[in-house]
C-alpha positions in Angstrom: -1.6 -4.6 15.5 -3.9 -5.7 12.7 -2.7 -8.0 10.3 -3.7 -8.2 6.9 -6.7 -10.3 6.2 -6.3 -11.9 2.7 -10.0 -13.6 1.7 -9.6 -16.5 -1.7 -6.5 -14.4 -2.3 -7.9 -11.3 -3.4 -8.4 -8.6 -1.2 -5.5 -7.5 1.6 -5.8 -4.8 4.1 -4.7 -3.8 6.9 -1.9 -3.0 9.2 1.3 -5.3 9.1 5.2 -5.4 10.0 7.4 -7.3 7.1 10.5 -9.9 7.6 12.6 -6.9 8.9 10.0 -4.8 11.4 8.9 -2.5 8.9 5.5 -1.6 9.2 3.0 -1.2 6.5 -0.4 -0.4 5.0 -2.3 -2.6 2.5 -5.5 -1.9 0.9 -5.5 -3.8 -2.3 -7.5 -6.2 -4.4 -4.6 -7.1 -6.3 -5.7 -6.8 -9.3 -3.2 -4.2 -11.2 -4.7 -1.3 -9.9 -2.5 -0.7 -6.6 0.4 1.4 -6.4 3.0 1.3 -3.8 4.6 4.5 -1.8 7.6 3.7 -0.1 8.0 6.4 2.9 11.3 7.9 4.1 9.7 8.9 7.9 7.4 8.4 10.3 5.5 5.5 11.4 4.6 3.6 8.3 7.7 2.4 5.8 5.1 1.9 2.9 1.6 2.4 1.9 -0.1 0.0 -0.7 -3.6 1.4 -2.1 -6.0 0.5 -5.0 -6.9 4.0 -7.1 -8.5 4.2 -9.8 -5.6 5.1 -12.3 -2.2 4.1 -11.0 -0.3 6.4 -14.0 -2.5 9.5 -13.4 -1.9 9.1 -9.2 1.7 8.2 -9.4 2.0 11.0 -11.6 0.0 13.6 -9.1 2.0 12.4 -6.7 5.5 13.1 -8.4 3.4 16.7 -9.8 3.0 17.5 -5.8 6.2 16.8 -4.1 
């Protein structure tokens, strides 16, 4: 398992497992551009990813379910 490597607290990504043993995704710069997916099966429990608008992807992703 990777873990997620944080450099001058700006940038995490990776692979990781949480307080409980959920397991999760990071790729984020945390500056206010990530959104989160919280996932009801398989493998991963949630994915965190930078995109370039979060409203527009959050909303493609509601648009595509």
């Amino acid at each position: 398992m990777v873990e997620p490597e944080v450099t001058h607290g700006t940038i995490a990504a990776g692979t990781c497992r949480d307080g409980k043993g959920r397991k999760e995704f990071w790729d984020t710069r945390f500056d206010g551009k990530a959104i989160r997916i919280d996932l009801a099966c398989g493998p991963f429990t949630r994915i965190v990813v930078d995109v370039a608008d979060p409203h527009a992807a959050i909303g493609a992703l509601i648009e595509a379910r």
